[in-house]
C-alpha positions as CSV (number, residue, x, y, z in Angstrom):
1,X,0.0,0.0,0.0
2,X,2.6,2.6,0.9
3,X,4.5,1.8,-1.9
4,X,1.8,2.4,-4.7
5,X,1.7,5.9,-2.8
6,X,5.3,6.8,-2.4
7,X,5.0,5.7,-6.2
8,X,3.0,8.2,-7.1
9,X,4.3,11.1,-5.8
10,X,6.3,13.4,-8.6
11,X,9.8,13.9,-7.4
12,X,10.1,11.5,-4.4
13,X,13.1,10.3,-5.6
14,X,14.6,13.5,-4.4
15,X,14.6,13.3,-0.7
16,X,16.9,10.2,-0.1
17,X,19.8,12.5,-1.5
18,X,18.7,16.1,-0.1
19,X,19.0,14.0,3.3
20,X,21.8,11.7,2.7
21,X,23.4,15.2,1.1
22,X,22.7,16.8,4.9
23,X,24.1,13.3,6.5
24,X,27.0,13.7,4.5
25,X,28.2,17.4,5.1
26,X,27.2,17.7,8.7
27,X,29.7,15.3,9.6
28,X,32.3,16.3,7.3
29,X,31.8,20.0,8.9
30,X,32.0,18.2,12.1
31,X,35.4,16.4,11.8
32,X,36.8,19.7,9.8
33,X,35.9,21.7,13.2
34,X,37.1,18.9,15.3
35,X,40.6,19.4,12.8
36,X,40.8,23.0,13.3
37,X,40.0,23.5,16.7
38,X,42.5,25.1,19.2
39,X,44.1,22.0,21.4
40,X,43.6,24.8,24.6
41,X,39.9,25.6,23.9
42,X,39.7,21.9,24.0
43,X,41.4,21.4,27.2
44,X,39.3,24.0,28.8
45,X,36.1,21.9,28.0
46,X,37.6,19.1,28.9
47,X,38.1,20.4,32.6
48,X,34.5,22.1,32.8
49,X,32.8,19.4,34.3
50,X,35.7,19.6,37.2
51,X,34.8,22.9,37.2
52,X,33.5,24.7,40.7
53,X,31.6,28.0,40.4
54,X,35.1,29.8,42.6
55,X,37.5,28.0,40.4
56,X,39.8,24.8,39.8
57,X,39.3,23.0,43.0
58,X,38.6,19.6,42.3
59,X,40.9,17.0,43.3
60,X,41.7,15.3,39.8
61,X,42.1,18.2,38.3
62,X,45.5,18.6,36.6
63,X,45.4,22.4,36.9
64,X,44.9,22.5,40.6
């Protein structure tokens, strides 16, 4: 049944690219970010959950 439908629709065949097209660069904009970002911006994220609102004060921090 859903077939006959999808079938009949006039330029269906579209939407698996548009989306796999989307799929596709997303990620590649992902890992080209990962690639370019600054090694300290990602050691400060790293540390935020080790975070305390008055500062570096948790004991397996590497900062502390």
């Amino acid at each position: 049944m859903y077939k006959e439908i999808l079938q009949s629709i006039d330029g269906i065949e579209i939407y698996p690219i548009i989306s796999f097209l989307i799929f596709f660069f997303f990620f590649l904009g992902l890992i080209a970010y990962v690639v370019v970002e600054k090694k300290e911006h990602i050691q400060s994220m790293k540390a935020m959950p080790l975070q305390n609102d008055n500062g570096f004060d948790h004991p397996l921090n590497p900062r502390s």
